[in-house]
C-alpha positions in Angstrom: 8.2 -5.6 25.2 3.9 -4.7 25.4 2.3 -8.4 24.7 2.3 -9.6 27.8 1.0 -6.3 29.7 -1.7 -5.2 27.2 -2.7 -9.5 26.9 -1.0 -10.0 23.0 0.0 -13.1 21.4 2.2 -10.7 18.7 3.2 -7.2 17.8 0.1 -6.1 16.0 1.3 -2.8 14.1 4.7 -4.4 12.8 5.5 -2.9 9.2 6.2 -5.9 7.1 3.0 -6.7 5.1 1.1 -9.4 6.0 -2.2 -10.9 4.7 -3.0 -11.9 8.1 -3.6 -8.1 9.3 -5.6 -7.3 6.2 -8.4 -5.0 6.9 -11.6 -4.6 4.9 -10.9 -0.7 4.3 -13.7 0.4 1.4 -11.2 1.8 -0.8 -8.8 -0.8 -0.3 -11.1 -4.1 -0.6 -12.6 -2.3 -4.1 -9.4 -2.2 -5.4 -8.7 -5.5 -4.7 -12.3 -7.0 -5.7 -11.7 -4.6 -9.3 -8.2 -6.1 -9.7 -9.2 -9.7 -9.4 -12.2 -8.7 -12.2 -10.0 -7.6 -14.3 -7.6 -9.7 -14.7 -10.3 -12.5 -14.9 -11.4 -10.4 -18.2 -7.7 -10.6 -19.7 -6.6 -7.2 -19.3 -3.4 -6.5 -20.6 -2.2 -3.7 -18.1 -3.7 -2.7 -14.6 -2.0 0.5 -12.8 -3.3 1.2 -8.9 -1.3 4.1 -7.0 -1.0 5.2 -3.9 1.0 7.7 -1.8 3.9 6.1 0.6 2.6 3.8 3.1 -0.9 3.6 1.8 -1.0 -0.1 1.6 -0.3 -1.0 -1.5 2.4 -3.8 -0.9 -0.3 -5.4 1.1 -2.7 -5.1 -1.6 -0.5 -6.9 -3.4 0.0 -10.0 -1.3 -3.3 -9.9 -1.1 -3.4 -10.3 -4.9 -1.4 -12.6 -4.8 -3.1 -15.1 -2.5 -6.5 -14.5 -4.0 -5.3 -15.7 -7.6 -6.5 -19.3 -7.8 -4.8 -22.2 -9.6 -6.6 -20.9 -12.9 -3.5 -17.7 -13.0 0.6 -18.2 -12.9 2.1 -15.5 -10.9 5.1 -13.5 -11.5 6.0 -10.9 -8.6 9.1 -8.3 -9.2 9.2 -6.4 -5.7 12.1 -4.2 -6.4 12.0 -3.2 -10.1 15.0 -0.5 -10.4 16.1 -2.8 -13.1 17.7 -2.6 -16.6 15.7 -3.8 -19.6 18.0 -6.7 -19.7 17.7 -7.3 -16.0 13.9 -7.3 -16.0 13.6 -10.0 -18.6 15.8 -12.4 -16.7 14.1 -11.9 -14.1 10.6 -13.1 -15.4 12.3 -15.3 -17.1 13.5 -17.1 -14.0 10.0 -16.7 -12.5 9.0 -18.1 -15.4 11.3 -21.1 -14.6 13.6 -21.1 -17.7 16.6 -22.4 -17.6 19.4 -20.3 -17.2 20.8 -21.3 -20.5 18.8 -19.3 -22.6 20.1 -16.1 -20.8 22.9 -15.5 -22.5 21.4 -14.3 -25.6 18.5 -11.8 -25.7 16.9 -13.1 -29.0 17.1 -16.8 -27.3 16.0 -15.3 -23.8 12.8 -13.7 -25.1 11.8 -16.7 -27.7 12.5 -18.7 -24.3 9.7 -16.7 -22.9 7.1 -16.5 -25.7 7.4 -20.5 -25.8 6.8 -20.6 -21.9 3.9 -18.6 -22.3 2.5 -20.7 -24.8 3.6 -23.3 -23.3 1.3 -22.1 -20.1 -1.6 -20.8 -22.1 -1.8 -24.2 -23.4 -1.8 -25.9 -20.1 -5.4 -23.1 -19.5 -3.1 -20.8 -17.3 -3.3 -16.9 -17.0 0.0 -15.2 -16.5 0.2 -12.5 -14.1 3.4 -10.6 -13.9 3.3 -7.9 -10.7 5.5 -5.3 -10.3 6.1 -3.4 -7.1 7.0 0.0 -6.6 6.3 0.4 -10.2 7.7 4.0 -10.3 11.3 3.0 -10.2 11.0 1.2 -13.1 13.5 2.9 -16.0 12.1 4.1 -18.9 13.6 1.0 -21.0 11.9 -1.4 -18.6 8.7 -0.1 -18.8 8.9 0.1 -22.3 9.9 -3.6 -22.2 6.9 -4.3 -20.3 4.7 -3.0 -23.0 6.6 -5.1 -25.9 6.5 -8.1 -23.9 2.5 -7.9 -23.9 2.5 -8.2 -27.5 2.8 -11.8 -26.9 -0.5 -12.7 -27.3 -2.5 -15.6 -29.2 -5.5 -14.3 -31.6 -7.8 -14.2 -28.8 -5.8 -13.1 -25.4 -2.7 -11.7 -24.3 -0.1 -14.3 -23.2 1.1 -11.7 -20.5 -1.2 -9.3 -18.5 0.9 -6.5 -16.0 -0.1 -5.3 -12.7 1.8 -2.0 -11.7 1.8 -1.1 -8.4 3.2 2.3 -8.0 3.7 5.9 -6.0 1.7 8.9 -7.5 5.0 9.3 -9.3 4.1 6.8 -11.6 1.3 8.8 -12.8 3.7 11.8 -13.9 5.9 8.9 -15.9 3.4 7.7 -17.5 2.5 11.4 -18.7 5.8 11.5 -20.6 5.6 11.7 -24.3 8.1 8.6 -24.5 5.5 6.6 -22.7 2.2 7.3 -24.3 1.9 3.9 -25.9 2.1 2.2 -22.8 -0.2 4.7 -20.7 -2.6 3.5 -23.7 -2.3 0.3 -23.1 -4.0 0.5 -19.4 -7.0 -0.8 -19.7 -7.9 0.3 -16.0 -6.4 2.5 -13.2 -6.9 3.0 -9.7 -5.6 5.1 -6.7 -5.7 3.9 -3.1 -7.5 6.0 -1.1 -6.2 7.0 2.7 -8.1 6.1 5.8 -11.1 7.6 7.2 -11.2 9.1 10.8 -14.6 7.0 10.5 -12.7 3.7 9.8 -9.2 4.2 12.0 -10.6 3.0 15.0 -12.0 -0.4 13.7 -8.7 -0.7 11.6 -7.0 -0.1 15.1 -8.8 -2.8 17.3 -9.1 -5.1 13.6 -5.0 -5.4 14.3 -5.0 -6.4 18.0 -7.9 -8.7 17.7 -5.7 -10.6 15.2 -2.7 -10.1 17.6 -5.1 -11.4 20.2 -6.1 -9.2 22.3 -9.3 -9.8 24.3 -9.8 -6.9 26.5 -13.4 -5.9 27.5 -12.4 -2.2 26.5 -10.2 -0.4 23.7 -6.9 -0.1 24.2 -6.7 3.6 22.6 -8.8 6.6 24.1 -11.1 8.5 21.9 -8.4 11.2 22.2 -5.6 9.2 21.5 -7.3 8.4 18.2 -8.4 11.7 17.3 -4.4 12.5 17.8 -3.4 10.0 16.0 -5.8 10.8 12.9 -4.3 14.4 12.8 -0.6 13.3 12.6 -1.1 10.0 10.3 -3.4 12.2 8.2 -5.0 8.5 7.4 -1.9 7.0 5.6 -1.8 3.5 7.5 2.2 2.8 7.9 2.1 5.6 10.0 -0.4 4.9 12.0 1.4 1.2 13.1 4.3 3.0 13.4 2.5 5.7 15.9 0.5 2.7 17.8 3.4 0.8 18.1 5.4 3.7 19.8 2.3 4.5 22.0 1.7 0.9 23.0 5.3 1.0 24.5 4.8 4.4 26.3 1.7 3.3 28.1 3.7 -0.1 28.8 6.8 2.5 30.0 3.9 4.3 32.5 2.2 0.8 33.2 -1.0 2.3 32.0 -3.5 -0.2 30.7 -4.6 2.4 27.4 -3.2 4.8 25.8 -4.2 8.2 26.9 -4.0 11.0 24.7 -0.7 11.8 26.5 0.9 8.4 25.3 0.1 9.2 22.0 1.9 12.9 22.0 5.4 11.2 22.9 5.1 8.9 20.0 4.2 11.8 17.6 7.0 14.0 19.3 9.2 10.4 18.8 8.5 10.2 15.0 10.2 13.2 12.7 7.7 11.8 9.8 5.0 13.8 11.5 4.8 17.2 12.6 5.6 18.4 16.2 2.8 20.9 16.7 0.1 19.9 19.1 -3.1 20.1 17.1 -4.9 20.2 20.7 -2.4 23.3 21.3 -3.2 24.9 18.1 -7.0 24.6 18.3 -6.9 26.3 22.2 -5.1 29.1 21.0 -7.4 29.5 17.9 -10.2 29.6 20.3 -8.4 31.0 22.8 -7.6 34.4 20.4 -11.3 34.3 19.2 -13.0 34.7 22.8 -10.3 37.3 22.9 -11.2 39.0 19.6 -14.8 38.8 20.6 -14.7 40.1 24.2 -12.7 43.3 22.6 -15.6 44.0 20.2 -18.0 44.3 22.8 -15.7 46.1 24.9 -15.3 48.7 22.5 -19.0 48.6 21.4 -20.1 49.1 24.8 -17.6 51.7 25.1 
C-alpha cells in the first residue's frame, strides 16, 4: 500500500526470513561466523538459542547458504515429530528410497550406508533442526544415537539445534544428560541494541530500495520503537510495517513519533503504556516532591 509513497521497490519489514534482509548485527554475524567454524572442525552437536523472534530462522538460512559444496544439508523446520517420523524424514533428505521405510532396522542401515556413502564422496553432513525445542524427548534422543554413526576419525552426522530458551531447560532434564554432553558448543542470540536499531532499520529499506536523502523514521519514532520491541527484531518489522502505513494513512513522508504510538497501540504483543507518558509523570511527581521540600523548609 506504502512503496510507492515512501519510493520502495518491496515491503521491507515483511516476516518471512530472507537472506536478502540479513543484517550484520554483532551478536548475530558471530554466531553465524562460530557456527560455520565449527562445523568445519567436525562437531558433532551445535545448540544456539534465542527468545521468539530473535532471528534465529534467519540465522539459519543464512547457514544454509553459506555451507559450500564441501557439506550435504539436511534442514527439518518443524520438528514436533515422533522418533519414527524424524528418521524418515532425514531419510528422505537423505534421498533414500522410500522402500527402505517400512522397516526401522532397514530404514536406519539405509541411512548409515548413505552416510558412508557421502563421507566417501569427501561430503560433511549437516542435519538442522528448527525450533529445536519442540522436539519429543524420543527424537532428541534419536538425534543423539544417530551421531554415533561415525568412521574412526569423524562423525558421519553432525546436528545443528536451533531452539527457544526452552531448549535450555530440556536439555537440563536428567533423561537428557547424554545428549546435553554431547554439545560440543552453545550459543544464545543476543537482542538488538538501541545503538544498532537504527542502521538495522534503514539496512532493510535500502535493500527494499529506498533512496531518500533523509530517514524515514524520526529519532523519536525510534526511541519508541526501542522501548516497545525491547530489541527483539520480529517485532520491530512488525512495528515499522504498521507505522509505515500510518504515515502513508496521514500522507506524511516519515514517521513521527505519533505514527509509531498507533502501531504500538495496534499490536497487543507490546504494552499500551506510553513510555513518553510514564517518564513526564515520573518527572512530573519529582519537581513536585522537590518544590514541597523547600516549601516546607522554607516554611
Amino acid at each position: 500500500m506504502y512503496l510507492e509513497h515512501f519510493q520502495l521497490n518491496e515491503p521491507p519489514f515483511s516476516l518471512t526470513p530472507s537472506t536478502h534482509y540479513f543484517y550484520k548485527l554483532a551478536g548475530h554475524q558471530a554466531a553465524l561466523n562460530t557456527l560455520m567454524l565449527h562445523l568445519r572442525n567436525g562437531e558433532g552437536f551445535i545448540k544456539i538459542t534465542g527468545k521468539v523472534g530473535s532471528g534465529k530462522t534467519l540465522l539459519c538460512r543464512m547457514l544454509l547458504k553459506r555451507l559450500g559444496e564441501k557439506f550435504f544439508t539436511a534442514y527439518i523446520p518443524n520438528p514436533d515429530l515422533e522418533a519414527i517420523t524424524l528418521r524418515k524424514i532425514l531419510a528422505q533428505e537423505l534421498g533414500i528410497p522410500e522402500a527402505n521405510f517400512n522397516d526401522q532396522h532397514t530404514l536406519l542401515s539405509a541411512i548409515n550406508l548413505r552416510l558412508m556413502d557421502l563421507h566417501t564422496q569427501g561430503k560433511q553432513v549437516i542435519l538442522v533442526v528448527d525450533e529445536a525445542q519442540a522436539l519429543p524427548t524420543e527424537s532428541l534422543e534419536t538425534l543423539r544415537l544417530l551421531t554415533n554413526l561415525e568412521t574412526r576419525s569423524s562423525k558421519l552426522l553432525q546436528i545443528v539445534l536451533l531452539g527457544q530458551p526452552e531448549l535450555d531447560t530440556r536439555l537440563n532434564q536428567s533423561s537428557l544428560r547424554q545428549l546435553k554432553q554431547r554439545i560440543g558448543f552453545s550459543s544464545k542470540l543476543p537482542l538488538l541494541k538501541y545503538s544498532e536499531l537504527g542502521a538495522y532499520v534503514n539496512h532493510r529499506l535500502m535493500v527494499a530500495g529506498y533512496e531518500g536523502s533523509r530517514p524515514l523514521f524520526s529519532r523519536a519514532a525510534l526511541w519508541l520503537l526501542f522501548q516497545k520491541a525491547k530489541g527483539v527484531p520480529r517485532l520491530v518489522n512488525i512495528l515499522c510495517h504498521k507505522a509505515l502505513m500510518a504515515a502513508y494513512g496521514r500522507g506524511k513522508p516519515i514517521v513521527t513519533y505519533r505514527e509509531m504510538h498507533d502501531a504500538c497501540n495496534d499490536t497487543e504483543s507490546v504494552s499500551s503504556h506510553d513510555p513518553l507518558a510514564v517518564i513526564l509523570g515520573v518527572s512530573l511527581a519529582v519537581i513536585s516532591a522537590f518544590l514541597l521540600l523547600a516549601w516546607r523548609v522554607s516554611a
